[in-house]
C-alpha angles and dihedrals in degrees: 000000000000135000120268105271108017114148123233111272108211109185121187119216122163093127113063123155103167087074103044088052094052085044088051096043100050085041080061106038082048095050081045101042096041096069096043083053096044088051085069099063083050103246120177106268090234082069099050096075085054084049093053103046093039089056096042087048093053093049083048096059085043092056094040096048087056102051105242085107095050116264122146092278089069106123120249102177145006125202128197101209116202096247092055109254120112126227107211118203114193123191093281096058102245105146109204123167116245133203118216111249126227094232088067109117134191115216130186086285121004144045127237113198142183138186139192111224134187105215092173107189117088131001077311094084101136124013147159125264108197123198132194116192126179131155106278087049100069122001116278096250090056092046093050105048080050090059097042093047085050094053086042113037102020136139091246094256111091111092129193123235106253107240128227106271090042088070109099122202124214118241100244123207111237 
């Protein structure tokens, strides 16, 4: 629920670079990684390359399905309502309404967030839309009104990342 008053918040975000790295990075670790764990249960080394690209194709489709690898559920644009639900447009122009939820997380410089949306046709009847903002993605301005809007008018359920020197460390007795 907003504040009174609030205005709408309307972010576009078609070019974002910050989630296709991560994608491609963990695509890569997992084509790299799957082999090194299959070698401990001993399998022939012919099989390893087949390992590897089965494991990296199905992080792909993960990544994919869930719009950080293109695909027509990339998000385009968010928009903050004022009465604090969120319309979410991907590249295929279907418009649903999404609920923050309360996994969505704020860091130094960026903005992890997650919905809730009620697709409502097929076995896809609810699923997850995933964002990852930082600032190259949209223009600072932009990023930055988003965070303070989140610390001020949120649900209740974004959290910040507690940074370095907010760490405390218990006095032990020695």
């Amino acid at each position: 629920m907003s504040l009174q008053g609030s205005p709408r918040l309307e972010l576009e975000v078609p070019q974002r670079r910050a989630d296709r790295r991560v994608a491609a990075a963990c695509v890569l670790l997992t084509a790299w990684a799957a082999p090194a764990i299959a070698m401990t249960v001993r399998l022939p080394w012919q099989v390893l390359p087949l390992v590897s690209l089965l494991a990296a194709t199905m992080t792909a489709g993960g990544f994919w399905k869930a719009g950080w690898l293109g695909g027509r559920l990339r998000l385009r644009r968010i928009a903050w309502q004022v009465d604090g639900g969120w319309l979410l447009t991907d590249f295929s122009g279907a418009t649903r309404q999404g609920a923050l939820r309360g996994d969505s997380r704020l860091g130094a410089g960026c903005a992890w967030l997650r919905w809730d949306v009620q697709a409502g046709v097929g076995w896809l009847r609810a699923r997850t839309c995933t964002l990852l903002l930082v600032p190259g993605d949209v223009s600072a301005p932009d990023l930055r009104r988003l965070r303070v809007r989140l610390r001020i008018d949120g649900p209740g359920c974004v959290e910040t990342a507690p940074r370095i020197h907010e760490f405390t460390v218990a006095p032990t007795n020695v």
